[in-house]
N, C-alpha and C positions, 0 to 999 in steps of 0.2 A: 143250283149247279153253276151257272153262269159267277155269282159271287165267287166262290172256293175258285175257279179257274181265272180270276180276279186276285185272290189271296194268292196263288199259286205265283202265276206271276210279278206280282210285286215281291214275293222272297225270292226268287230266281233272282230278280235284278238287284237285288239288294246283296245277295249272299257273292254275284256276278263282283259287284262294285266294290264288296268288302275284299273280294280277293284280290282285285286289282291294285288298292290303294295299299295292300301287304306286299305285294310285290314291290311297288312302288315305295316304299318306305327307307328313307337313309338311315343308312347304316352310321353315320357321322351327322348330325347338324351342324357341329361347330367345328369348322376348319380355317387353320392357320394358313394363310398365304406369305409366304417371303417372296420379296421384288428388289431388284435393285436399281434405284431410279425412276420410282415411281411415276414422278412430273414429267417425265421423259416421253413424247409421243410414241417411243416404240412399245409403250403401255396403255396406250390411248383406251384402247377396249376394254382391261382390266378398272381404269376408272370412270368408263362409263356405265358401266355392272353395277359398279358399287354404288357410284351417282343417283342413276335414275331406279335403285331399287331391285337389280334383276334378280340378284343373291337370295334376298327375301322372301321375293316372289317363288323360287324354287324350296321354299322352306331352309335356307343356311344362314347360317349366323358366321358371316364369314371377318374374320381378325385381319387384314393386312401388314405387315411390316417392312418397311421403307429402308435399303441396303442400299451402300456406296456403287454396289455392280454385281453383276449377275451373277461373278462368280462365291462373292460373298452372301447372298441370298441362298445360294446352292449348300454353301458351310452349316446353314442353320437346320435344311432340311436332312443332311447329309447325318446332324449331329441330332436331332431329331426335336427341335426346337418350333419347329414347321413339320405342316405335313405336304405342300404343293410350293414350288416353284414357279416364276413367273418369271421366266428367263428363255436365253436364245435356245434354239430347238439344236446347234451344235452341240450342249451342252451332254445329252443324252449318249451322244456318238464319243465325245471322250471322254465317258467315263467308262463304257465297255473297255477299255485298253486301262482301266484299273478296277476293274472285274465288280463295277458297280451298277447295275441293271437300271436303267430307271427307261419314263416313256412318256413323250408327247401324247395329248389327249384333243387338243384344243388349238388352234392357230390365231393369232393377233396380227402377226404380220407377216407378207409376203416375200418382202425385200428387205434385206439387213439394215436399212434407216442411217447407216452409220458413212462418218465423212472424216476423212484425215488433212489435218490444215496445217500447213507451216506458216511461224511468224512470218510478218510481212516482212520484218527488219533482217530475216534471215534470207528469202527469196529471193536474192541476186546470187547466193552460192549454190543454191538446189535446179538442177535439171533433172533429172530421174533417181529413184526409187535409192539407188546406191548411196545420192548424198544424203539419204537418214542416216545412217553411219557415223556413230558418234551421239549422237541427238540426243538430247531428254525429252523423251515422250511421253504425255500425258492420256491416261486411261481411265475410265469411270475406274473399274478396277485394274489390279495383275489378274492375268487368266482366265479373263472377262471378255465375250466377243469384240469389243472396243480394241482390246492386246489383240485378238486373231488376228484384226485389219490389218495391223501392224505387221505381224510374222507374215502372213500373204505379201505382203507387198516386198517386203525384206525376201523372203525364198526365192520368189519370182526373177532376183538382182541376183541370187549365189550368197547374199548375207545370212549370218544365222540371228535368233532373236537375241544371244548374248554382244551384238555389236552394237544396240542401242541401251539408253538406260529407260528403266520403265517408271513411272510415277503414277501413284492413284490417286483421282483430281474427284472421283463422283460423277453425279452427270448436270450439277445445277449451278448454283450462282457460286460456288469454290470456285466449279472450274472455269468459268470465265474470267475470276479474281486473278487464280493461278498462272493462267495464260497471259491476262494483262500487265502482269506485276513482272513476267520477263523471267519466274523461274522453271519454264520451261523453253523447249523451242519448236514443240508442234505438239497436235494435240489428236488425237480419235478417239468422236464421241459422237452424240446423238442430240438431235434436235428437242428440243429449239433456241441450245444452247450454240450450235457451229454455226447457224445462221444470225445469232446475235455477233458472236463475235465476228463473222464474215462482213456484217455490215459497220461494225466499229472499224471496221479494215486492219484490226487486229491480225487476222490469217489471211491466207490465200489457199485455199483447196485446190488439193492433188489428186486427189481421190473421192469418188461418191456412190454409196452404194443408196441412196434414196430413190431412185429410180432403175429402169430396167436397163437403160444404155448404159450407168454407170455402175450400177452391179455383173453387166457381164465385161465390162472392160479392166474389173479387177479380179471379179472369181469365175469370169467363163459363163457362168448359166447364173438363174434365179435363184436363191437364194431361201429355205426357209428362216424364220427370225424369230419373233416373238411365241413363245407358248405357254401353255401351262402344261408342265411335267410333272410326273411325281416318281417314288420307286414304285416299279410293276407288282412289288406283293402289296401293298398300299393302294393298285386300281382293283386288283384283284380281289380282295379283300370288301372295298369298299365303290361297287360298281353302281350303285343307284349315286350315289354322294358326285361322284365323276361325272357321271349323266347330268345331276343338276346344274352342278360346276360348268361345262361344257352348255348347257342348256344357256344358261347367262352370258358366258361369252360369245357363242353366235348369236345370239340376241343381241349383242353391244357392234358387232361388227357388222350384222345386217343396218342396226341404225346409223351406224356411222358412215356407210353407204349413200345413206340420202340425207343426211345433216345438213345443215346448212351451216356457213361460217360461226353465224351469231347463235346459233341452238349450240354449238359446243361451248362457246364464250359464256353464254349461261350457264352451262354444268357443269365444266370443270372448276377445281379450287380456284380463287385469284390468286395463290400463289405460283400458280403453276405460269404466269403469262410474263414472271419475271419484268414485272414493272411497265410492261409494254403491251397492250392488246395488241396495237396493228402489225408488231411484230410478227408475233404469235400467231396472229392470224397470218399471214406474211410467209411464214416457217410452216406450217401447218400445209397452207397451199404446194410446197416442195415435196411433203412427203405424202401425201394422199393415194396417189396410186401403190405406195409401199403397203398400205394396211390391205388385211385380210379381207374379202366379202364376205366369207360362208363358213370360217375356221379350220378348211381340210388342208390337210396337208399332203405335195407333192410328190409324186413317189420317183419324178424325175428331179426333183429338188433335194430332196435326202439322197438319192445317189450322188449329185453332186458337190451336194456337202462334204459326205465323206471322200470323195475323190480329191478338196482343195485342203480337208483337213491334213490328210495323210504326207501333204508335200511339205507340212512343217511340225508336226507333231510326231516323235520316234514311237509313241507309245501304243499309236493307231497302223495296224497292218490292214490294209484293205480286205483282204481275200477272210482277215479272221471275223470282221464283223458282221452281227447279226441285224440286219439292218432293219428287217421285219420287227425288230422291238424295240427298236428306238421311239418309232411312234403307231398310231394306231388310227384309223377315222371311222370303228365301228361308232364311237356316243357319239360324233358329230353327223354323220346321217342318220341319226334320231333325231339330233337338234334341229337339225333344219326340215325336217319333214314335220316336226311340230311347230316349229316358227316358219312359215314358207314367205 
């Protein structure tokens, strides 16, 4: 008797386990990521995922592909070349104001990471926000949170975005070239390219959103930044594949938490350190409180988003958007209750 109720139990827990790992099953192994600006620390977590194996680890076969800016990463998913975005968590909020649903899953960064520098050689005519007027400004991309900086700073004067001209520089070693070469005259971008050129004494920063004193001295409150989004029939559709996806990126932002300078200097590509470790490390130390802990995201921070969005952008009415699906943090407290 004793045996049989030995048997019994072992098919219980076996039939238990088989139905668990059914449920648990992706619906996708191989998923396309679009990013723009990869090397860019406001992606730090997406390349430590990949780095140290997390993707893997969650059974994904995941593709990356590397875009001049966010907003061109967006084009690919949009056109269906990609299936996940790796861009700013604004990006969700306007596209509702072109009746295109998509939704934050996952948080990378807390703080916009991003800084607006006019040439040096131009900073005896610039006192406030009004003298961009005129400017040729440089952007990872057009229509890229890098260009938001810009339109916030310009609203905030009475300017519209058509009083400056706008240039797409990327977020790497172009756009240091293009800054130094003089064919522009300021630039908003992302580290740990604004901090090379701050130190060539190329720029002078006007504006900084890598921290919290200079993210609300430009948008009022905190900011969310980095995500991984996708369109909402696409989480819907494929909700285990999200969860793993999600599972790796809190996974990269809990490590990134307690790294130490030289454990990231090992893992990341050497191309990303632009010729310079101490730099790097150097620029790295400016933006660290911007990155995410835990990947949730703020439900006083997407208010505020859409509130700095709507003061430059016609296409966004505050009252019409649904703010509830812009983004979501049901897979991220899974992730961290399985990564604690």
């Amino acid at each position: 008797m004793l045996k049989w109720i030995r048997l019994a139990l072992v098919a219980a827990v076996f039939a238990l386990t088989t139905q668990t790992q059914a449920q648990a099953a992706l619906e996708k192994t191989k998923v396309h990521i679009a990013v723009g600006g990869k090397a860019a620390f406001y992606y730090l977590p997406l390349t430590i995922a990949e780095q140290l194996g997390y993707f893997k680890d969650e059974g994904l076969d995941v593709t990356i592909s590397d875009f001049a800016g966010g907003s061109t990463a967006l084009r690919a998913v949009v056109g269906g070349s990609a299936d996940v975005v790796s861009g700013a968590y604004e990006h969700t909020i306007s596209l509702q104001g072109k009746k295109q649903f998509f939704q934050a899953f996952v948080q990378q960064g807390r703080l916009p990471q991003i800084s607006l520098g006019i040439a040096t050689a131009k900073m005896a005519g610039y006192k406030t926000a009004k003298d961009l007027k005129g400017m040729k400004i440089g952007v990872s991309a057009p229509g890229s949170s890098t260009n938001n900086l810009v339109k916030q700073m310009l609203a905030k004067e009475g300017l519209k975005p058509t009083d400056v001209s706008i240039v797409g520089v990327g977020t790497g070693a172009g756009a240091i070239a293009t800054m130094k070469s003089g064919q522009i005259d300021a630039i908003s971008n992302v580290d740990p390219v604004m901090t090379k050129l701050e130190q060539e004494g190329a720029i002078k920063l006007v504006a900084d959103t890598r921290t919290y004193k200079g993210t609300i001295a430009v948008w009022g409150a905190p900011l969310p930044a980095g995500c991984l989004y996708a369109p909402i029939e696409f989480i819907r559709k494929n909700p285990n594949t999200v969860q793993a996806l999600t599972n790796a990126i809190v996974r990269a932002d809990k490590w990134l938490a307690k790294a130490t300078p030289q454990d990231i200097l090992k893992t990341v590509p050497e191309t990303y350190l632009l010729g310079d470790k101490a730099l790097y490390l150097f620029s790295y130390g400016k933006i660290k409180e911007a990155l995410s802990l835990d990947g949730s995201i703020s439900d006083a921070g997407a208010r505020a988003t859409l509130k700095a969005l709507a003061t430059f952008d016609p296409q966004i009415k505050a009252g019409e958007v649904k703010l509830d699906q812009t983004y979501t943090n049901e897979f991220v407290k899974k992730a961290n209750a399985k990564y604690k």
